[in-house]
N, C-alpha and C positions, 0 to 999 in steps of 0.2 A: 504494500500500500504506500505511494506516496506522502513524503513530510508534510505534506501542505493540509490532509486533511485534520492534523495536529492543531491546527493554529485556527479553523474554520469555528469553533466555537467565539473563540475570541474577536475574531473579523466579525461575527454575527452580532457581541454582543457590546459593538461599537466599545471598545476597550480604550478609555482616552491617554494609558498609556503604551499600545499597540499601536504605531504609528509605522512601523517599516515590518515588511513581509518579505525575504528572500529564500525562494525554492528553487533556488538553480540547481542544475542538474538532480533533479528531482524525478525523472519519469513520470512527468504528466503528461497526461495523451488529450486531443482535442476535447473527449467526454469527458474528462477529468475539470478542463477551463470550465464548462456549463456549471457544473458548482460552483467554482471560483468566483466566475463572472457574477452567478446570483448572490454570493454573500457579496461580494465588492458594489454590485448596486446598491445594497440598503446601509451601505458603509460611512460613514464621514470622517473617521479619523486615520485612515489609512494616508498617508504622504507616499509612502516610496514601495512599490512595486516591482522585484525581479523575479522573472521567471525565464531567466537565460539559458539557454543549453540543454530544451527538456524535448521531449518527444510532439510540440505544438505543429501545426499545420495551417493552410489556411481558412478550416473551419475554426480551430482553436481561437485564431485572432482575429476573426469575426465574432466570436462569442466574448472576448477580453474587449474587445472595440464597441459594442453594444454598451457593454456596462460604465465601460470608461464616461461613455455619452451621456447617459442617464445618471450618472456616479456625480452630483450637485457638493462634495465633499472637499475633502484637501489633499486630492491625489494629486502633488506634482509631475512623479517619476515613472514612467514602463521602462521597463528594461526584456525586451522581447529576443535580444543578439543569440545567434546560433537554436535559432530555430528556421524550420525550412517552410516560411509562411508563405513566400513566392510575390507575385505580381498582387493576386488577390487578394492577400491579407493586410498588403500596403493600399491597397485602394477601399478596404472596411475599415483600415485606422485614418485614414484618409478623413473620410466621411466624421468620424467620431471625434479628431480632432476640432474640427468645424462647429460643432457644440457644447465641444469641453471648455467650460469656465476654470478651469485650474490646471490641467497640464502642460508642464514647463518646459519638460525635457523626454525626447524620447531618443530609444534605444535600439536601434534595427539593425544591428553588425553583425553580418554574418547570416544575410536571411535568405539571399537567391531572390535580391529585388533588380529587376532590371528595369528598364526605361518609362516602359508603361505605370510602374507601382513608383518610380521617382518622381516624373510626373504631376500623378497625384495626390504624392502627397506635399509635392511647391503648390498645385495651383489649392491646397485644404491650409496652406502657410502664408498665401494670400491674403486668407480670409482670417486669420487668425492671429490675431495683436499678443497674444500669451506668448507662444513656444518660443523660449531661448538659444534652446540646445537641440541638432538633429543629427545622428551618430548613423551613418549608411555607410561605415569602413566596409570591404571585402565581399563586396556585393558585381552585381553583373550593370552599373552602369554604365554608358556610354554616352555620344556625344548630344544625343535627342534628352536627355536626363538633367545632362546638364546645363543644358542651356534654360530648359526649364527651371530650375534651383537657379540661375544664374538670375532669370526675370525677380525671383522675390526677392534677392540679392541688391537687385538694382532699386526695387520699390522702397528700400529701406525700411525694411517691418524691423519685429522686435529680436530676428534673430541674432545669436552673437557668436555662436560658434556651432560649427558643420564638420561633421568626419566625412570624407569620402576616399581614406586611401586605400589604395588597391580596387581601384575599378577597373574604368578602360574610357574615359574621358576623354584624351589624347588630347594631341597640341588642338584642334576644333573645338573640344569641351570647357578647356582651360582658358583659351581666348574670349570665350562669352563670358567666361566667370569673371578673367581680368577686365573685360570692359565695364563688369556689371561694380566692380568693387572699388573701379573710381568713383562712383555714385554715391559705395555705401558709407555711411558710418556709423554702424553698430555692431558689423561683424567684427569679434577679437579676435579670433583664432580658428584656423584651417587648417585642415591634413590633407594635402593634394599627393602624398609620396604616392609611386608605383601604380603611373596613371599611361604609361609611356608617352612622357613630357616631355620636348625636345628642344633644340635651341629656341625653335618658333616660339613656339608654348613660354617657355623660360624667358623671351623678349617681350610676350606682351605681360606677363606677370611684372617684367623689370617695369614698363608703363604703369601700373596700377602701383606700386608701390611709391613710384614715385612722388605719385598724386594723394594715395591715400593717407589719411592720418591718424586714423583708429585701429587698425590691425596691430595685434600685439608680437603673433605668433601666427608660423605658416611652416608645413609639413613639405617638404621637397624632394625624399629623399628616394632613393631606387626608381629613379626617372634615367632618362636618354639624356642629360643636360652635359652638352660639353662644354670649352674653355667659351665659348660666344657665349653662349646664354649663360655661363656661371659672369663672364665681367660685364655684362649688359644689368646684372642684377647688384652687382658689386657698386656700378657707377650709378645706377639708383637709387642704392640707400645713403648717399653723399647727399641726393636731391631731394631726401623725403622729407615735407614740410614737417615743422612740430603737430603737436595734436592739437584737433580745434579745442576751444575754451572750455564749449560744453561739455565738451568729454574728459579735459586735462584731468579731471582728476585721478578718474578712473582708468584710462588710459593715460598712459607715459609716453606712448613712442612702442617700436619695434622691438619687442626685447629678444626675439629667439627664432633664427630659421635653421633649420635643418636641415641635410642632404647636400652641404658643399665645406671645401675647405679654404677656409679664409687667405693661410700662405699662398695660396694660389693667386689672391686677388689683392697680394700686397703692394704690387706699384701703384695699383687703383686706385688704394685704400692711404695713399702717401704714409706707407712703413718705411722703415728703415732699411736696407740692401738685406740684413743679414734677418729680417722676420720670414724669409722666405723658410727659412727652417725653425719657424719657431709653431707651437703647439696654438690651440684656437686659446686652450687658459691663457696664453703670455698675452695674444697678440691682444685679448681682451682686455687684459690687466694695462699694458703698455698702451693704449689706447684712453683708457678712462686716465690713467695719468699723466699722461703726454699731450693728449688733443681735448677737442671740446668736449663736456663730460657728458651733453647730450646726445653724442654720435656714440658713445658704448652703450646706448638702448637698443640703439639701431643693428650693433654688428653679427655676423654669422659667427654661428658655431653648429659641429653636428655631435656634443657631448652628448653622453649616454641620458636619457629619459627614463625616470623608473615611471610607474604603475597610481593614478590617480590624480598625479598633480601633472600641470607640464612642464614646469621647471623642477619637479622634484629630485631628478639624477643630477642635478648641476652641483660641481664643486662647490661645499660650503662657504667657502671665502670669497669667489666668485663670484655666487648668490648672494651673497651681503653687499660684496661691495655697489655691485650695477643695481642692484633694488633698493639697498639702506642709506649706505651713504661712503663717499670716498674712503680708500685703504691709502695711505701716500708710500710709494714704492721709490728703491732708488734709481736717480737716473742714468744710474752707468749699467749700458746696455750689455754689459758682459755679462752683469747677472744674472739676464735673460740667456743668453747667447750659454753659460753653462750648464742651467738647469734644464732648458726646456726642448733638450735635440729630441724632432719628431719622428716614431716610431712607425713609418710606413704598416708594415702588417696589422699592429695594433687598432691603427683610426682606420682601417678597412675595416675591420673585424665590427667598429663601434659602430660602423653607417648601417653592416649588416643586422646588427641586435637591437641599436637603439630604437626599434619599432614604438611607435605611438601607440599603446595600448589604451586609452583613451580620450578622448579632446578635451574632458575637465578634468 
């Protein structure tokens, strides 16, 4: 018998300290959700809902998408990834997002959604000033998909941040996104890696960035992007305005792209001759204390990312200095020059592990 029927007294008996229900990999099968779904309608204090990795389908998330609709409570979070709901159970959450007063964030990584179920659920993102958060990593998107995501991008709804790595977007998918993300400013953070994104792609990204001034954070990493598109992106973020007013708070500027190496784009980046061998920690370090302290919001690095935050794998000292406040380093560049000789094999190895396992 699946976990979940464990907790259904309590889901029933609106329990105001049961606020989060996680039965991932639980073996739930579609009949199993019709219960769920019925206590989660009469529900109000449920917030955060996963049911990741279980045996659902697209009857299952049509029956979880019903409830959600009818569900008038404080359900922020689905968390639906690695289940195989297909086209059709992105087009019944689709719908159900459209009348949900309270979901914030959803979660469909890993579901076998292709063009048709992205589609709709931009044009249910249209209609709906809530959702923050929309997580479609490792899915069967392509470039009809995104150009659609690209139009709510451009409307400037309330989204802020969008997983789509590992689809199939291509340099076509990516060019409507970039054009749409001059437009936006509410998107913080994107995962484009492993979309086969190529210098094209990587050029008109370099445009959008230029322009934008609310993205925080963007995913690039296991793309086609050669030495063109890596300094077409380099000489971009030299041009990236600060962030507008309304947003300064919240947003700072660029703090973190992914999938290139900065020594590569050290003449660009006006380094010193000998940063060509230095590691992304120096050049960041020797950047915040050498040049404008607002251009180390802006710079690349492909440090390793752990699991829930985005910055969470960032060296601690690092991560203080570029978010808290200045470290003063000294400025004979030899000290750079003996600590930090780059380890080819190793920063391969990081581009390949540092996967984004999630966008928040």
């Amino acid at each position: 018998m699946s976990s979940f029927f464990h907790e259904l007294p309590r889901l029933l008996a609106n329990d105001p300290a049961f606020t989060t229900l996680n039965v991932d990999a639980s073996n739930i099968s579609d009949q199993d959700t019709q219960l769920l779904a019925s206590a989660l309608e009469c529900n109000d204090t449920l917030t955060h809902l996963s049911v990741a990795a279980n045996s659902i389908g697209a009857d299952g998330a049509a029956h979880l998408a019903k409830a959600v609709a009818r569900n008038q409570g404080a359900l922020t979070l689905l968390n639906l990834s690695g289940n195989k709901i297909g086209n059709d159970g992105a087009t019944a959450l689709a719908a159900a997002m459209q009348r949900s007063s309270s979901l914030a964030k959803l979660q469909l990584a890993n579901c076998e959604i292709g063009d048709e179920g992205a589609s709709m659920l931009a044009e249910a993102l249209l209609r709906n000033p809530r959702l923050v958060q929309l997580d479609m990593r490792y899915n069967r998107i392509g470039s009809k998909g995104a150009s659609n995501l690209a139009a709510v991008l451009a409307a400037d709804k309330s989204l802020t941040m969008l997983g789509l790595y590992s689809n199939r977007i291509g340099n076509e998918g990516v060019t409507m996104i970039a054009h749409a993300l001059k437009k936006n400013t509410r998107l913080i953070a994107t995962c484009l890696g492993e979309n086969g994104i190529g210098d094209e792609g990587a050029q008109k990204v370099a445009e959008a960035l230029s322009s934008n001034a609310a993205l925080t954070a963007i995913d690039l990493r296991m793309n086609r992007i050669g030495e063109v598109g890596r300094l077409k992106i380099a000489q971009a973020l030299r041009m990236r305005p600060p962030p507008s007013t309304e947003f300064a708070d919240m947003y700072p500027g660029l703090k973190l792209i992914t999938g290139m190496q900065l020594r590569r784009a050290a003449a660009q980046l006006a380094m010193p001759p000998s940063a060509t061998s230095w590691n992304d920690s120096a050049i960041l370090r020797y950047m915040w204390h050498q040049q404008d302290r607002s251009l180390a919001f802006w710079m690349l690095t492909h440090l390793r990312l752990g699991k829930g935050c985005l910055w969470a794998g960032l060296d601690s000292s690092i991560l203080q200095m570029v978010l808290d406040h200045p470290i003063h380093y000294s400025e004979d560049l030899n000290e750079f020059d003996n600590e930090i000789a780059v380890d080819d094999e190793e920063e391969g190895q990081d581009d390949n592990e540092s996967e984004l396992d999630r966008v928040v």
